[in-house]
ZAMIMAR-271605 format. One record per residue: residue number from 1; residue in three letters; x, y, z of N, C-alpha, C, O in turn. Coordinates in nm, 2 decimals, padded with zeros to 4 digits. Atoms other than C-alpha are relative to their C-alpha. Example, Ala and Ser with C-alpha at 12.3 -4.5 7.8 and 13.67 -1.06 7.14 Angstrom:
BEGIN
    i   aa      nX      nY      nZ     caX     caY     caZ      cX      cY      cZ      oX      oY      oZ
    1  ALA   00.09  -00.12   00.00   01.23  -00.45   00.78   00.09   00.12   00.00   00.19   00.12   00.07
    2  SER  -00.09  -00.11   00.00   01.37  -00.11   00.71  -00.08   00.11   00.08  -00.03   00.22   00.09
% end
This chain:
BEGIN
    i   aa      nX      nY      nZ     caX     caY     caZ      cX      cY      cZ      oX      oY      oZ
    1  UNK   00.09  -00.12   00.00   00.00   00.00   00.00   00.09   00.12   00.00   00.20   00.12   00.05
    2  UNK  -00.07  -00.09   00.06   00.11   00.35  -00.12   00.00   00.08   00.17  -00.11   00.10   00.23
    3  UNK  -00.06  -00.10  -00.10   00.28   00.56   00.20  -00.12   00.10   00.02  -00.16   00.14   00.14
    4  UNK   00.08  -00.16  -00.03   00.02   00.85   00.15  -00.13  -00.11   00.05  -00.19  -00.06   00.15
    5  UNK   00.14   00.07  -00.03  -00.30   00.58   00.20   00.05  -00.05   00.11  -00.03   00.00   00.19
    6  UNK  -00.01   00.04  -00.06  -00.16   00.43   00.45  -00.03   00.16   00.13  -00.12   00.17   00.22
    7  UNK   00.04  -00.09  -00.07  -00.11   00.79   00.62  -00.14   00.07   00.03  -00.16   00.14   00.13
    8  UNK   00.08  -00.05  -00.02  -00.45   00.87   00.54  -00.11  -00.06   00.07  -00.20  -00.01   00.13
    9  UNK   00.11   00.05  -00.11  -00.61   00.62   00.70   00.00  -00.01   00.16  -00.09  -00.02   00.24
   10  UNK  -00.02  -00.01  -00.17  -00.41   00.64   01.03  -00.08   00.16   00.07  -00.15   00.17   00.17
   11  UNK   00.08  -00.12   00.00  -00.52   01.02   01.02  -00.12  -00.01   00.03  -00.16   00.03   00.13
   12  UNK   00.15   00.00   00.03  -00.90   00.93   00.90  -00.06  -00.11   00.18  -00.17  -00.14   00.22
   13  UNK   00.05   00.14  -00.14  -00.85   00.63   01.28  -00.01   00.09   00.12  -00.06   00.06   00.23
   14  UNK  -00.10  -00.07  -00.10  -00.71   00.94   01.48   00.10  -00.10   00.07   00.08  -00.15   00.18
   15  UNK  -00.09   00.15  -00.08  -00.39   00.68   01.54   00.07   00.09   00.07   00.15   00.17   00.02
   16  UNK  -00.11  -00.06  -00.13  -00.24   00.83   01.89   00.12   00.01  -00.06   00.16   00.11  -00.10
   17  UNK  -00.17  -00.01   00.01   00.08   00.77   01.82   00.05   00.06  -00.14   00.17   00.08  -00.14
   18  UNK   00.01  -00.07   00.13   00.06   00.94   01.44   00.01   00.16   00.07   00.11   00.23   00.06
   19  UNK   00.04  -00.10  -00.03  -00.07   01.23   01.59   00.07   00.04   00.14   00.14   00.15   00.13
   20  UNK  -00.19  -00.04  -00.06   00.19   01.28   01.86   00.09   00.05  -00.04   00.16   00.14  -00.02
   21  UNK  -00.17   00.00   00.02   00.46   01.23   01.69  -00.05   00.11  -00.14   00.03   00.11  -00.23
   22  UNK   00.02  -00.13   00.09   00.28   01.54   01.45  -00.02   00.10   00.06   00.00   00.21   00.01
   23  UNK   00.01  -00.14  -00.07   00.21   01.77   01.72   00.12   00.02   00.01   00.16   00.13  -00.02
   24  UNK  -00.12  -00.03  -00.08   00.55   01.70   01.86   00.11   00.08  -00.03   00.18   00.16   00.03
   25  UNK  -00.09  -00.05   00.06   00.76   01.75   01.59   00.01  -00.02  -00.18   00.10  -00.01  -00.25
   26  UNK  -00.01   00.01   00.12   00.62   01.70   01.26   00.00  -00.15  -00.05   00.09  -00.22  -00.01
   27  UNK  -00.01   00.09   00.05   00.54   01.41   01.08   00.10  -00.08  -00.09   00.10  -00.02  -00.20
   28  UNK  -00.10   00.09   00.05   00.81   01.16   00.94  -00.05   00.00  -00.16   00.04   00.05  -00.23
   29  UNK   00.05  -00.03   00.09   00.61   01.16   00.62  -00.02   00.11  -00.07  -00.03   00.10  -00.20
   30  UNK  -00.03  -00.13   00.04   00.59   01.52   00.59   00.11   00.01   00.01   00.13   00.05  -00.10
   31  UNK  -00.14  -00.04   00.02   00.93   01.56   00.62   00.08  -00.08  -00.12   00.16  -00.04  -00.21
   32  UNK  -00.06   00.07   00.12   01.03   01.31   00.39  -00.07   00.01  -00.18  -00.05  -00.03  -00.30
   33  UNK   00.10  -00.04   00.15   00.76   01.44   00.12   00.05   00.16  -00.06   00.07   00.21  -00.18
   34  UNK   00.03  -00.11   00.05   00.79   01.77   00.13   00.15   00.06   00.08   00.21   00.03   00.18
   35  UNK  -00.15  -00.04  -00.06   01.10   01.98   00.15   00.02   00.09   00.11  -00.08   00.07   00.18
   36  UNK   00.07  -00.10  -00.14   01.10   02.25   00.46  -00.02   00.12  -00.02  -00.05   00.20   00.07
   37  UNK   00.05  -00.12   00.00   01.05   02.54   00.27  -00.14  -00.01  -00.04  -00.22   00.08  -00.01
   38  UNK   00.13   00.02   00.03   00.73   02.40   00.15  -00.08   00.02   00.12  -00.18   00.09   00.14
   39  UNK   00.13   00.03  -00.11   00.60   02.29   00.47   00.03   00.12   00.05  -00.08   00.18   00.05
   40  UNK  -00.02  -00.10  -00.08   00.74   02.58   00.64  -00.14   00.15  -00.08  -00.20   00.22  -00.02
   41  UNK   00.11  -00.11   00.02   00.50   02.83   00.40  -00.15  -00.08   00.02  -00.23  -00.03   00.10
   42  UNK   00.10   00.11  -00.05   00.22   02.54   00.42  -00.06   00.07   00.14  -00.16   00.13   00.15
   43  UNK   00.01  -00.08  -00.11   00.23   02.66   00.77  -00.07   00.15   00.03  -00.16   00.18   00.10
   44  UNK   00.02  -00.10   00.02   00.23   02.98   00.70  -00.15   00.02  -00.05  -00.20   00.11   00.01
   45  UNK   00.07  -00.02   00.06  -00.07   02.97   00.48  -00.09  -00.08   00.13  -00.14   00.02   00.20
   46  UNK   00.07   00.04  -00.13  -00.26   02.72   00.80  -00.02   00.14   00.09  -00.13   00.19   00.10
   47  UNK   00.02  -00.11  -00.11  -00.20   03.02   01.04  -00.07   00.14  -00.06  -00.11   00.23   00.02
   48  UNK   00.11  -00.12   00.08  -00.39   03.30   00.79  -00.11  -00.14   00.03  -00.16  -00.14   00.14
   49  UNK   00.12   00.14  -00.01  -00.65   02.95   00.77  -00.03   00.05   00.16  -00.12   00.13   00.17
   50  UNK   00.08   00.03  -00.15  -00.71   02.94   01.16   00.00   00.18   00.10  -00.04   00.20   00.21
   51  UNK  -00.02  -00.19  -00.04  -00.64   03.38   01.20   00.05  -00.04   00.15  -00.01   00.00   00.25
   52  UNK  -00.10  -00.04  -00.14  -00.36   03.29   01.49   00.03   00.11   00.05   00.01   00.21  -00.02
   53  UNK  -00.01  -00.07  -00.10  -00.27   03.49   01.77   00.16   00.04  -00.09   00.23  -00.04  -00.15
   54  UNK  -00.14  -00.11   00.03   00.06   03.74   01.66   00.10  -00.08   00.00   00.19  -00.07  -00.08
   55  UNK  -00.12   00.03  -00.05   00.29   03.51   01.84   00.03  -00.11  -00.13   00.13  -00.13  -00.19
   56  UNK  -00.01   00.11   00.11   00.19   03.21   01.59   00.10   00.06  -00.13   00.21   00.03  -00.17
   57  UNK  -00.11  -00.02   00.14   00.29   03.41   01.26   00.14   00.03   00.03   00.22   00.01  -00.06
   58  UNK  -00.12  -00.07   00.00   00.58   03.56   01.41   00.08  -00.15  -00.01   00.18  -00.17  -00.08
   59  UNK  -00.07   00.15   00.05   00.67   03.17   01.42   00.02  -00.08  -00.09   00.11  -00.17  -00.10
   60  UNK  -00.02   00.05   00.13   00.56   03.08   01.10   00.09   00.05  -00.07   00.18  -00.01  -00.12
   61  UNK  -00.10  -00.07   00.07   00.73   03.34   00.94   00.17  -00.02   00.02   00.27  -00.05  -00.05
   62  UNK  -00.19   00.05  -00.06   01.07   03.30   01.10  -00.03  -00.15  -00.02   00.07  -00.17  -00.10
   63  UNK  -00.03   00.16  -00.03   01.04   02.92   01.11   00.01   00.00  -00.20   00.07  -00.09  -00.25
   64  UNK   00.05   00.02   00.14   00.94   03.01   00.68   00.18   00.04  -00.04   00.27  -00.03  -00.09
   65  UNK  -00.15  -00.02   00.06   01.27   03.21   00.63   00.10  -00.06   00.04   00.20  -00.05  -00.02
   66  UNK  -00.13   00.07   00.00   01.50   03.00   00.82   00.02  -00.11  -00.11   00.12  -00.15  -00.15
   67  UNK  -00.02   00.09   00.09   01.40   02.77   00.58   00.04   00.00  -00.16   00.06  -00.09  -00.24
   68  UNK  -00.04  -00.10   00.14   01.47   03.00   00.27  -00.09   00.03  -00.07  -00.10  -00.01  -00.18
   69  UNK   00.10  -00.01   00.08   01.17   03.12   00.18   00.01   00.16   00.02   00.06   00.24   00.09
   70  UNK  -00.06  -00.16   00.01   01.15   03.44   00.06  -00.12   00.11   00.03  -00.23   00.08   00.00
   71  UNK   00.15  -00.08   00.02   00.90   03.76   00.14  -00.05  -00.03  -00.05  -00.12  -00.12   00.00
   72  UNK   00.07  -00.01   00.09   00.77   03.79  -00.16  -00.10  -00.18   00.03  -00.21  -00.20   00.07
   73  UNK   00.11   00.12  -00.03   00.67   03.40  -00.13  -00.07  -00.07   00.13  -00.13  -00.18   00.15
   74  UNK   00.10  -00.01  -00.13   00.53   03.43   00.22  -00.15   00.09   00.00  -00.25   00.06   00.08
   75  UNK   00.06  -00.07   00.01   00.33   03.70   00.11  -00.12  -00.05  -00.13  -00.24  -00.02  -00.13
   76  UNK   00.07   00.06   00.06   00.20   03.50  -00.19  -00.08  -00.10   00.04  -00.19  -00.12  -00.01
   77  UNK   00.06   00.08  -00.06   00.13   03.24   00.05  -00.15   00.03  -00.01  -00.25  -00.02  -00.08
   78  UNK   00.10  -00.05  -00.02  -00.10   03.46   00.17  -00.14   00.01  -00.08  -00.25   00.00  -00.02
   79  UNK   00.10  -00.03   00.04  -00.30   03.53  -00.13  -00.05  -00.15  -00.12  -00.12  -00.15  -00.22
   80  UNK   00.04   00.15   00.09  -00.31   03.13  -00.26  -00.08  -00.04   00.12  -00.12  -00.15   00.13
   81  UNK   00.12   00.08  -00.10  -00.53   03.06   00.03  -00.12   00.12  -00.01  -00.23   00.08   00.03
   82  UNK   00.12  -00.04   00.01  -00.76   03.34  -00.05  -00.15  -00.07  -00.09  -00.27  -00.02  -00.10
   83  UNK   00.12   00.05   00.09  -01.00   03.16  -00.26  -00.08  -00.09   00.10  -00.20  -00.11   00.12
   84  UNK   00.07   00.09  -00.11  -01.02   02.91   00.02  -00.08   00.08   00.13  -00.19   00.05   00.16
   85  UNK  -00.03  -00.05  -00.10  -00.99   03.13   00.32  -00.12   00.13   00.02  -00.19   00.17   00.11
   86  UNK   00.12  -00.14   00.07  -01.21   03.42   00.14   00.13   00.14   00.03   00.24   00.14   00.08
   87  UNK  -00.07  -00.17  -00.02  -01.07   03.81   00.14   00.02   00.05   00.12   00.11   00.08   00.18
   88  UNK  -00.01  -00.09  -00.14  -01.17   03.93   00.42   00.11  -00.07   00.13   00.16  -00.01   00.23
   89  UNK  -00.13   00.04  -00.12  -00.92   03.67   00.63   00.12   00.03  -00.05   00.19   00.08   00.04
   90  UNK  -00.10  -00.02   00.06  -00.63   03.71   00.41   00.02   00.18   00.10   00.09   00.21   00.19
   91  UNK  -00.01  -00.13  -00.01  -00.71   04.11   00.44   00.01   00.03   00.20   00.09   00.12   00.24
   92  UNK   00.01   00.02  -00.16  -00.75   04.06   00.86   00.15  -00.03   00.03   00.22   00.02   00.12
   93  UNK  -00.17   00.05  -00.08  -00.39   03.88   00.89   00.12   00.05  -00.06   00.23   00.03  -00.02
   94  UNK  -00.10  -00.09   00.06  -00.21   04.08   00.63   00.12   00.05   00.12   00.24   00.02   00.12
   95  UNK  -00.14  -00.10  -00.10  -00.05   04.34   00.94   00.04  -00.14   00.09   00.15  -00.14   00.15
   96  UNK  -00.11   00.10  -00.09   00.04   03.99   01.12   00.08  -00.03  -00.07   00.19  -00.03  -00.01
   97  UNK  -00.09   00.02   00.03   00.21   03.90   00.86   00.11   00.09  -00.04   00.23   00.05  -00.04
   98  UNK  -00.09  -00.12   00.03   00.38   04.19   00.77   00.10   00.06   00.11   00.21   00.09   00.09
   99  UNK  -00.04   00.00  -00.14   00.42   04.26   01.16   00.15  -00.13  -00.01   00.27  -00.10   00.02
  100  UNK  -00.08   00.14   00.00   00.62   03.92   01.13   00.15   00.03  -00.11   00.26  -00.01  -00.10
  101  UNK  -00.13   00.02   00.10   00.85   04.00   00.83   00.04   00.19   00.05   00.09   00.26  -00.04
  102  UNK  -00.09  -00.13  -00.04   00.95   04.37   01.01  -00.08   00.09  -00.05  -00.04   00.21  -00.08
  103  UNK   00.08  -00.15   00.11   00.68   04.57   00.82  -00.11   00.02   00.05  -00.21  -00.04   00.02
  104  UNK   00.10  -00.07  -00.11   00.47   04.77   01.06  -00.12   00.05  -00.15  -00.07   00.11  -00.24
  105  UNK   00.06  -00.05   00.10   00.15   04.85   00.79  -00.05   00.13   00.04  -00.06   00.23  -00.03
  106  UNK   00.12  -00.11  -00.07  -00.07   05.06   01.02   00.12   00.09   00.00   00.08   00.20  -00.05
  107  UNK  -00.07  -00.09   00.02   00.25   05.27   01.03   00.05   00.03  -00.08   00.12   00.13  -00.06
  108  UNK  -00.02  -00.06   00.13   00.33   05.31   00.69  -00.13   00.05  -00.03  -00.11   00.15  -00.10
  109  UNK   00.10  -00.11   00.07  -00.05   05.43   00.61  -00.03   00.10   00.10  -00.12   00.18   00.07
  110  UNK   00.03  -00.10  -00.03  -00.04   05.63   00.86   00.09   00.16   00.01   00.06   00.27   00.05
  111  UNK  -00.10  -00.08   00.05   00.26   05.80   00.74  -00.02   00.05  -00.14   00.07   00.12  -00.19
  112  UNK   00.09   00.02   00.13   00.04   05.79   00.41  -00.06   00.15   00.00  -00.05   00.25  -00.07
  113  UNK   00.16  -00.08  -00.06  -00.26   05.98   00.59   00.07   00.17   00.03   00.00   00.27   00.01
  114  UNK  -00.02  -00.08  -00.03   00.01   06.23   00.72   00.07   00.10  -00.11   00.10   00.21  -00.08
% end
């Protein structure tokens, strides 16, 4: 049986011990599928998905560029989950992410305004 069915059915059982060893530190399967800049924006795009608390992006983000991922495609992230996610969350977590990559927004428009 193919690696991913097999993963999907332990997922679809909730198998304890799958799901441990993914909270804990990432699945063995994900790591071996996907390279870490993937999963690392993957992430990134989950945390616009669930509109985390500040501290989360500030983690996805750093955890995205240690992995070499670049602004520009953090920020794309962002707008490949809008179809799913809708506008208005994208537009909601924007200043976290931006917050996250050193780019204060509310204080660039309001250096805009001034």
């Amino acid at each position: 049986m193919s690696d991913y069915r097999q993963h999907l059915r332990r997922l679809a059982v909730h198998d304890e011990a799958l799901v441990k060893t993914i909270a804990a530190d990432g699945s063995t399967f994900a790591t071996a599928v996907l390279d870490e800049r993937t999963a690392a924006l993957l992430r990134v795009a989950a945390t616009v998905a669930v509109d985390a608390a500040p501290a989360s992006f500030q983690h996805a983000v750093a955890t995205a560029l240690a992995a070499g991922a670049t602004s520009e495609q953090i920020v794309a992230s962002l707008e490949a989950v809008a179809p799913v996610t809708g506008a208005s969350r994208v537009v909601q977590c924007a200043p976290k992410v931006a917050l996250a990559l050193g780019y204060d927004v509310d204080a660039a428009l309001e250096r805009l305004d001034s």
